[in-house]
C-alpha positions in Angstrom: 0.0 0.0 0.0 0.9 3.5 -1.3 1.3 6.1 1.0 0.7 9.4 -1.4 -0.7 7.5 -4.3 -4.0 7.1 -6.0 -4.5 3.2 -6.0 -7.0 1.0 -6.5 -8.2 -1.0 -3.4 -10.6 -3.5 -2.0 -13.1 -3.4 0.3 -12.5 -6.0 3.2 -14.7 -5.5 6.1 -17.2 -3.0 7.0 -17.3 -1.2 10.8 -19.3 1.5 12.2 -17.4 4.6 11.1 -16.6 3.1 7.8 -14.8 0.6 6.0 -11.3 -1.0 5.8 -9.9 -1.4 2.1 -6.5 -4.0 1.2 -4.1 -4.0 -1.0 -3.8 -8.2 0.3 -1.6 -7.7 2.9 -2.6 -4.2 4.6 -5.7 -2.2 5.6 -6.7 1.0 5.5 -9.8 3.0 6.9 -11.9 4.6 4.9 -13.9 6.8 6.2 -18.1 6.3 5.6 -18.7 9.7 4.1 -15.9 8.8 1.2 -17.6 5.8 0.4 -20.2 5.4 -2.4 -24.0 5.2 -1.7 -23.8 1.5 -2.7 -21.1 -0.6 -2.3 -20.8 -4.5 -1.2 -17.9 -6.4 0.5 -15.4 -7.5 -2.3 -15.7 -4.4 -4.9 -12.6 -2.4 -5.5 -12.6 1.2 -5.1 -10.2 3.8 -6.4 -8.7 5.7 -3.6 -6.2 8.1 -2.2 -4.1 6.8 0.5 -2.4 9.4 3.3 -2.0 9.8 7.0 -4.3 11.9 8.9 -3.7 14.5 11.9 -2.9 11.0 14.4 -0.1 9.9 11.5 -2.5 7.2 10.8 -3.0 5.7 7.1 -6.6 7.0 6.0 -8.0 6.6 2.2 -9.9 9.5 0.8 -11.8 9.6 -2.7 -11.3 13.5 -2.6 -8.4 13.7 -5.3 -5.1 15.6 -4.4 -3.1 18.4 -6.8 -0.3 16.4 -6.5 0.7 12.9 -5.8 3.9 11.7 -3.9 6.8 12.0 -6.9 5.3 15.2 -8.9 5.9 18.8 -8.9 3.2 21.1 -8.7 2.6 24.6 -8.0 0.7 25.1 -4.7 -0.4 27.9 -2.4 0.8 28.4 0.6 -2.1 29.2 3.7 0.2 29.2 6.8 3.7 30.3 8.1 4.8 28.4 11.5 8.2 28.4 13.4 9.0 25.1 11.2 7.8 25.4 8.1 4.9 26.4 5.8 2.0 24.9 5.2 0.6 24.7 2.1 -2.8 23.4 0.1 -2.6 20.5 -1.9 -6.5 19.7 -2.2 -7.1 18.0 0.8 -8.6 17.8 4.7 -4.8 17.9 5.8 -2.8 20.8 4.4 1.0 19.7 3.4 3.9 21.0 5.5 7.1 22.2 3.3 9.5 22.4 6.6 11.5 25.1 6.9 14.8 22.8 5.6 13.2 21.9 2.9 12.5 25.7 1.4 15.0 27.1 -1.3 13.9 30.5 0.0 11.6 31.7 2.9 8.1 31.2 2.0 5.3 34.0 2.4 2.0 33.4 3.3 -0.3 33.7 0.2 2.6 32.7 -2.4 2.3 29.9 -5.2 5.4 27.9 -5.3 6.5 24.9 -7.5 6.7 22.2 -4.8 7.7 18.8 -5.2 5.9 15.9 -2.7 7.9 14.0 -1.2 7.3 10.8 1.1 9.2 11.1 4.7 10.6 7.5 5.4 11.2 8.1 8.9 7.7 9.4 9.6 5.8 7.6 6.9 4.5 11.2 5.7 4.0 13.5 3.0 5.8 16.3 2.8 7.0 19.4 0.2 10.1 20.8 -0.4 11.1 23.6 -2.7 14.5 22.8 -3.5 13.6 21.1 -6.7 16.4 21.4 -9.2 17.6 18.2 -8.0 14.7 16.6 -9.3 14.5 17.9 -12.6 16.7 17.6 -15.8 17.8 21.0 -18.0 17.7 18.3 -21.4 14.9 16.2 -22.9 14.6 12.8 -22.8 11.2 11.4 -24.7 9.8 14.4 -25.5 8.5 15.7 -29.0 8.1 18.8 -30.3 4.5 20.1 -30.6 3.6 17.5 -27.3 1.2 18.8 -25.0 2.6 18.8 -21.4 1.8 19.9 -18.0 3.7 23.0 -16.6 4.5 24.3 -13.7 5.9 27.9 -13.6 8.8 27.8 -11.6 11.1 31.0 -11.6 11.4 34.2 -13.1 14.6 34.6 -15.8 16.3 37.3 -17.6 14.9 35.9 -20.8 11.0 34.8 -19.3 10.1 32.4 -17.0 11.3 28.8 -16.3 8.8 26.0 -15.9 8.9 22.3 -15.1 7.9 20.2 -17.6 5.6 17.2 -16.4 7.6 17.0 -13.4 10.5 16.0 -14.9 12.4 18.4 -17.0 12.7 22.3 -17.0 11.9 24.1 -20.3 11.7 28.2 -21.1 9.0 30.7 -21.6 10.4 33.3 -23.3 8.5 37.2 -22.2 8.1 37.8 -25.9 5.8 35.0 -26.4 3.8 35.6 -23.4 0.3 36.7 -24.0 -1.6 36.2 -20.9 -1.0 36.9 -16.8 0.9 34.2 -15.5 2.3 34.3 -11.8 5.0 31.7 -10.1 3.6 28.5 -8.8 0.6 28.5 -11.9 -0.3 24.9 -12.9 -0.6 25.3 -16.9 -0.9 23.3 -20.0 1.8 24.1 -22.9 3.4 23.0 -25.5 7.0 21.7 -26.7 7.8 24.6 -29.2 11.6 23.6 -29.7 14.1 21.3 -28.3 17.9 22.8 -29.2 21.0 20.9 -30.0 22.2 20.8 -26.5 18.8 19.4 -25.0 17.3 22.5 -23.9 13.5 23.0 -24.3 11.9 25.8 -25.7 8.2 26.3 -24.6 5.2 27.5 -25.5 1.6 28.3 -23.6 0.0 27.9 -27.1 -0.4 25.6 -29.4 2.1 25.5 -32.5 1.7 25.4 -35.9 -1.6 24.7 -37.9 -3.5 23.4 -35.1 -2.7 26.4 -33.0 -3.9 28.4 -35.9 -7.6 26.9 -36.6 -8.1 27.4 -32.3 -7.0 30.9 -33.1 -9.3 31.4 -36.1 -12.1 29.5 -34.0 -11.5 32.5 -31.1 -12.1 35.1 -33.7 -15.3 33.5 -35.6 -16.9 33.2 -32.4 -15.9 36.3 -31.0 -17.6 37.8 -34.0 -20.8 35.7 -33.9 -21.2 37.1 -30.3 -20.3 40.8 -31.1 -23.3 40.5 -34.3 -20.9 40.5 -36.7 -18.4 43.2 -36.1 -15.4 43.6 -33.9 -13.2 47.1 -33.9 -10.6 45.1 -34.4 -8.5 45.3 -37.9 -4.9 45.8 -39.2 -3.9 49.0 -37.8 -5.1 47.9 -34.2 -1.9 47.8 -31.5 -0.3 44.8 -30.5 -1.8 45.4 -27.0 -5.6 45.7 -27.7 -5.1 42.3 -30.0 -3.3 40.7 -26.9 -6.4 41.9 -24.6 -9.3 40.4 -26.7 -7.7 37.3 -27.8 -4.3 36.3 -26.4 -2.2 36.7 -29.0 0.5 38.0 -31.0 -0.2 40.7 -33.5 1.6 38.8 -35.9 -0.6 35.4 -35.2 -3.7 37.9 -35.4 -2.4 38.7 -38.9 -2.2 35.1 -39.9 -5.3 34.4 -38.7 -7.3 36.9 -40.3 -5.6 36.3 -43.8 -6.5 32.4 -43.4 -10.5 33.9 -42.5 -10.1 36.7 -45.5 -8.9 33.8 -48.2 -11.6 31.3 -46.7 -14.5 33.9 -47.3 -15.3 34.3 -43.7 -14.4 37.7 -43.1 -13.7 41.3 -44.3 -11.0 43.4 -42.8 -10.5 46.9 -42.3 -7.8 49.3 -40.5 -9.3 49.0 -37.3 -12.7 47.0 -37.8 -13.3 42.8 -38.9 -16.7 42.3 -40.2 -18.0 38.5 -40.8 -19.6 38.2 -44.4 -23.4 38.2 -44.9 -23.2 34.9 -45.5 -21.6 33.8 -42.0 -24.0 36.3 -40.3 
């Protein structure tokens, strides 16, 4: 049995208070208001095994944000003497003790955090000193994969994330077109992997597929407006940015691709859909 892991147990006896679950060898509690309306001696049910407030082993079907092993960005709700505690979607908050921080950690801060499982205690437990964990090359990934990200620190160049906790990539500023803060969980997208192994990122999708999602945005944000948006050619980098999310240049692209399609007609600082579409 898994301390920190989703698993999939069964359900052995039934007491007062609940039910005990095995793996074959060991039992764990589960408390009655995590189990399902119906349930009969002998079904298996997919749980969440931790240790309560007493250190004791308790299964929960109420899913963490992050299992023992991963990285994840999580925020932290209180500041003792020995540590910080912080919320990773359950009764118990996770402690990230105070050896265990890179740098002191604020009250009301995201961090990237990776969960750990203390041997001596048997408990879960966060630490930000993650660069250990990670690698700064690739190793089975492809360009244009979707991954999960976690955005770790703040660069000269952007911001670096970890990469399905497992490698560290780059979001370069100039391709950032949305409000992102350290510790944000995020989907993105392997724009480039370089010579040496580094990993170039991207919070949008890339190439074609990226651009029918954009062109998608724009048709329905014209449906919704009645037909017009005062949008066009002349319009700043920042208002495009603002009502869609991305790059002028990408805005371009995608209203050429509308234009040649017959969707659309553009103007300095308007886009009209065509009688037809409307």
């Amino acid at each position: 049995m898994e301390i920190g892991k989703i698993q999939e147990l069964e359900i052995a006896r039934e007491v007062d208070f609940g039910c005990y679950l095995t793996d074959g060898k060991e039992e764990v509690l589960i408390p009655a208001k995590y189990l399902p309306e119906q349930y009969e001696i002998g079904d298996k049910l997919k749980v969440f095994v931790y240790t309560d407030h007493m250190s004791r082993p308790i299964a929960v079907t109420r899913w963490p944000y992050g299992q023992v092993g991963e990285i994840v960005g999580l925020k932290v709700k209180q500041i003792t003497d020995f540590g910080a505690f912080v919320d990773n979607g359950l009764e118990k908050d996770l402690l990230v003790p105070k050896k265990e921080q890179h740098a002191d950690m604020r009250e009301g801060g995201q961090y990237a955090v990776m969960i750990l499982l203390d041997y001596k205690t048997n408990r879960m437990i966060g630490s930000t000193k993650i660069a250990g964990f990670v690698s700064d090359t690739a190793g089975g990934l492809e360009e244009g994969q979707e991954v999960k990200l976690v955005i770790w620190q703040k660069t000269d160049l952007g911001y670096k994330v970890v990469i399905n906790s497992e490698y560290v990539g780059l979001v370069y500023d100039n391709e950032i077109f949305e409000d992102i803060r350290l510790g944000d969980n995020r989907l993105g997208y392997i724009k480039h992997i370089r010579e040496d192994g580094k990993i170039d990122v991207s919070l949008q999708k890339q190439g074609y597929e990226a651009v029918l999602d954009m062109s998608d945005s724009v048709l329905n944000a014209l449906r919704e407006a009645g037909g017009s948006l005062a949008l066009g050619d002349k319009s700043s980098p920042e208002e495009i940015q603002q009502a869609f999310g991305m790059s002028k240049k990408n805005f371009k692209k995608v209203l050429g691709g509308l234009y040649k399609a017959g969707h659309i007609e553009i103007f300095d600082r308007e886009i009209k859909l065509k009688k037809a579409e409307g």
